[in-house]
N, C-alpha and C positions, 0 to 999 in steps of 0.2 A: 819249039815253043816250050815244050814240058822240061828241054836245058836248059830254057832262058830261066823259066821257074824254077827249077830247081838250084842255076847259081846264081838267083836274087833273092829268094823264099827268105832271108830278111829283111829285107829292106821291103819286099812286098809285107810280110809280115806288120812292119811297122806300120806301111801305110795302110794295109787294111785295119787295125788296131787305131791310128788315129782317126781315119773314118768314121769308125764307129763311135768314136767319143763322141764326134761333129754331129753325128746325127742325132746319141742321145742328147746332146744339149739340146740339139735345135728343138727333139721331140718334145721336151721338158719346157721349153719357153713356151710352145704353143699351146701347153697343160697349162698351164699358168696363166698365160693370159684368160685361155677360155674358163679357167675356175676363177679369176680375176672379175670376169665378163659375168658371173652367173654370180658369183656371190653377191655382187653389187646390185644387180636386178632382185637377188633374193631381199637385197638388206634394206631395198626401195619400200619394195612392196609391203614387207613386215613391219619396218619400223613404226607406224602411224598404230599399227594391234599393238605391239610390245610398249610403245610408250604408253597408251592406254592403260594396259595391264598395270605395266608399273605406278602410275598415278593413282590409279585405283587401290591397287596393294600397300601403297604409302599411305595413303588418305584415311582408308580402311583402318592401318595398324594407328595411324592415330587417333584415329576417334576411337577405337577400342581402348590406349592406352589412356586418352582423355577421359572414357567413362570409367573405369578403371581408378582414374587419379581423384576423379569425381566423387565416386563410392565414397570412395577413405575421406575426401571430404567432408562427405555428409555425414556421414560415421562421428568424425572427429566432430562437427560443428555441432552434433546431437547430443555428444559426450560436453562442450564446452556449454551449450544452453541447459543440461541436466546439472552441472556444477553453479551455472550461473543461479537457476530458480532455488537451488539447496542453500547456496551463498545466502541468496534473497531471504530465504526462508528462516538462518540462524542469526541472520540484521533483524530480522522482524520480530524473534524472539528475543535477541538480546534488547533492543531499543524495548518490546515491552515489557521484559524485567526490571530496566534501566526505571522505566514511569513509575512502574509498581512500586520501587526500590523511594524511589522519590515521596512516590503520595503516602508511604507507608510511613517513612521520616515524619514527613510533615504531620501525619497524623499521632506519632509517639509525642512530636514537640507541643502540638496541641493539647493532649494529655496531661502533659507533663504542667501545661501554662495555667489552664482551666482548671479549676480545683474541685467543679461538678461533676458527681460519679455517672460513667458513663457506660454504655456497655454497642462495640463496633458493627457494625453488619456492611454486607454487601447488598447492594441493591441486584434484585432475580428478574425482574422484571417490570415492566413499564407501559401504563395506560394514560396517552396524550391525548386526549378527544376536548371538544368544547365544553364539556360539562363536568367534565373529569380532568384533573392532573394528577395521577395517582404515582405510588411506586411501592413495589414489594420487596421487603427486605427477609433477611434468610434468620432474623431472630423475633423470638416470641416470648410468651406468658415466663418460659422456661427459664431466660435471662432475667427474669423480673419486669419486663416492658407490660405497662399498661395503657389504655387507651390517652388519649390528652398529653403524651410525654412528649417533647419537643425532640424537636430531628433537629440537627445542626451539622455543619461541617467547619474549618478552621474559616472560614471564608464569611462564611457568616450563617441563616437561619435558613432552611430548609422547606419545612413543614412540622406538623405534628402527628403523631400516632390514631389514628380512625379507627382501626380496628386489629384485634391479637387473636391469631392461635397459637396452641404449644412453642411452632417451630417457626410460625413467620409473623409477621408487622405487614400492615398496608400501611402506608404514609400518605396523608393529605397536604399536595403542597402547597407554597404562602400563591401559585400564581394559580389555584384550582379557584372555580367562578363559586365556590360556598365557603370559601376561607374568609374570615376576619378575623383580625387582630389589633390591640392596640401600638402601636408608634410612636416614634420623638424625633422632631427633625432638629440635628446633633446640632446644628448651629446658634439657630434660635430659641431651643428649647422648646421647642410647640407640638403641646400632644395631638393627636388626631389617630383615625382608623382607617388602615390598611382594607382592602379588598382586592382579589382575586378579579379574575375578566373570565368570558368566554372565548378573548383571542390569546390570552396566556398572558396577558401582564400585571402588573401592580400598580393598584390608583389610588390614592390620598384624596378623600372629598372631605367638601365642607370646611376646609379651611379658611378660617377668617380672612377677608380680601382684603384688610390691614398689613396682615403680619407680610414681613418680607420674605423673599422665597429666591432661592437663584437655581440654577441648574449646573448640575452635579454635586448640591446640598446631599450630606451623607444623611441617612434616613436609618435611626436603629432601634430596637424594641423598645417598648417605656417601661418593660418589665410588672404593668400590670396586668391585671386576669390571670396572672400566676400559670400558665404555660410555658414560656418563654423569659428566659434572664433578662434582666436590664441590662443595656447596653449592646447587643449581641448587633451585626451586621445588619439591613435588610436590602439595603441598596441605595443609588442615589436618584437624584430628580433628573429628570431628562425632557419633560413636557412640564408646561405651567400654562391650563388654562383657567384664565375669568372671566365669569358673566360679565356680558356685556351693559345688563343694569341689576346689580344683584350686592349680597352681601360675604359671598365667600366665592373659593378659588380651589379649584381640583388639580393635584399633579400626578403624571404617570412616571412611575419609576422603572429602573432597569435594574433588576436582582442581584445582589452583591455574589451570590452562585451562578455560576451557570448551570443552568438547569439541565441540560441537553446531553450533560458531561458528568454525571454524578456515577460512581462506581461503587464508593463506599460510603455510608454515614456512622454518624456517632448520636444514639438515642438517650436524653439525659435522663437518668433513674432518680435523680435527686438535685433539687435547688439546693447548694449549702446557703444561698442568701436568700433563701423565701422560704420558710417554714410552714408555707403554705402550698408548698407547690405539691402538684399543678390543680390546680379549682375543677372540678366536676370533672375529678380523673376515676374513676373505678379500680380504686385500693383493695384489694382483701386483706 
């Protein structure tokens, strides 16, 4: 036995050696499948946790980077509506430069037209009540302004001067309920007197129910009573009523100013065409 072995000890040799291969494949296949067999049961089981995870972790990073993207939006839209109101802001001053720029022309061109000395003021403030249409202007005694002076603007007549101190003017205007003045209505030449209302308009009574009258007839001072120039603006006709058995006819006019809108006026300090002006003004 041990000379059979010892004169084949190679070829035994070999075949113990291929043996052995045989067996470690075979050992290795049944590794395999059995880590084959469990990983698959592992990857069962898990997968339904780890997809979750993952959904989660995605979902999560998004909405973190959507709040995230969101911030810098709000950020930026904060930054664009603080540009926008400032934008707003330098329209609203340029457009009111632009006005000022305008009414200020037109008030040099007025100057320039009217040959009656004048002296300008802003209007300060403003009393609208039914018994009052007043306004306060930011010039007084100081400029020369005396009571009775006529208020005007390029537009036409305003009111008159009530009352002065040093540095301001009260203005009584043509639609306050104690204003009267004399009138011409420019077409027909028909004098009559003006009065003020307590709802704020202008009414012409007692006009003759002869004379003819139409509406939007321009209506302007008659330059007597020595207040108010001849010829100056007051407004036109807009109402024409008459009694229904009577001898005259009332019209209510619409103010050649708009009252509502007054920023500046121009206080006349002198008629060059009435050497009388203005009749029971308090001169020193």
């Amino acid at each position: 036995m041990f000379r059979f072995i010892k004169n084949n000890r190679l070829r035994i040799s070999i075949v113990v050696i291929f043996l052995f291969f045989l067996l470690y494949l075979a050992t290795q296949v049944e590794i395999q499948r059995s880590e084959n067999w469990y990983t698959a049961t592992i990857h069962t089981i898990s997968y339904p946790f780890q997809a979750t995870f993952h959904f989660v972790k995605r979902n999560l990073t998004e909405t973190w980077n959507s709040y995230l993207w969101l911030v810098d939006v709000k950020e930026e839209n904060d930054r664009l509506w603080a540009r926008v109101w400032e934008l707003e802001e330098e329209n609203a001053r340029s457009r009111e430069i632009r006005l000022e720029h305008d009414r200020l022309r037109e008030i040099l061109e007025f100057k320039r037209k009217d040959p009656n000395v004048k002296v300008f003021a802003e209007v300060i403030f403003e009393v609208k009540k039914p018994f009052f249409q007043l306004l306060v202007i930011n010039k007084g005694s100081d400029e020369g302004i005396r009571p009775n002076f006529a208020v005007v603007s390029p537009e036409g007549i305003i009111g008159k001067i009530q009352s002065v101190t040093a540095n301001q003017s009260v203005v009584q205007m043509i639609t306050d309920s104690r204003s009267q003045f004399p009138v011409l209505i420019q077409r027909t030449r028909t004098k009559a007197m003006s009065y003020g209302s307590l709802d704020g308009t202008i009414t012409i009574k007692r006009i003759p129910r002869r004379q003819e009258i139409f509406k939007d007839d321009q209506v302007v001072t008659s330059g007597l009573a020595g207040v108010f120039p001849k010829g100056f603006p007051v407004g036109k006709v807009d109402k024409i009523e008459k009694e229904s058995s009577g001898l005259f006819q009332s019209v209510t006019m619409i103010p050649a100013v708009d009252l509502s809108k007054i920023e500046e006026v121009a206080v006349l300090l002198r008629n060059v065409e009435n050497i009388h002006q203005p009749l029971f003004t308090d001169i020193e």
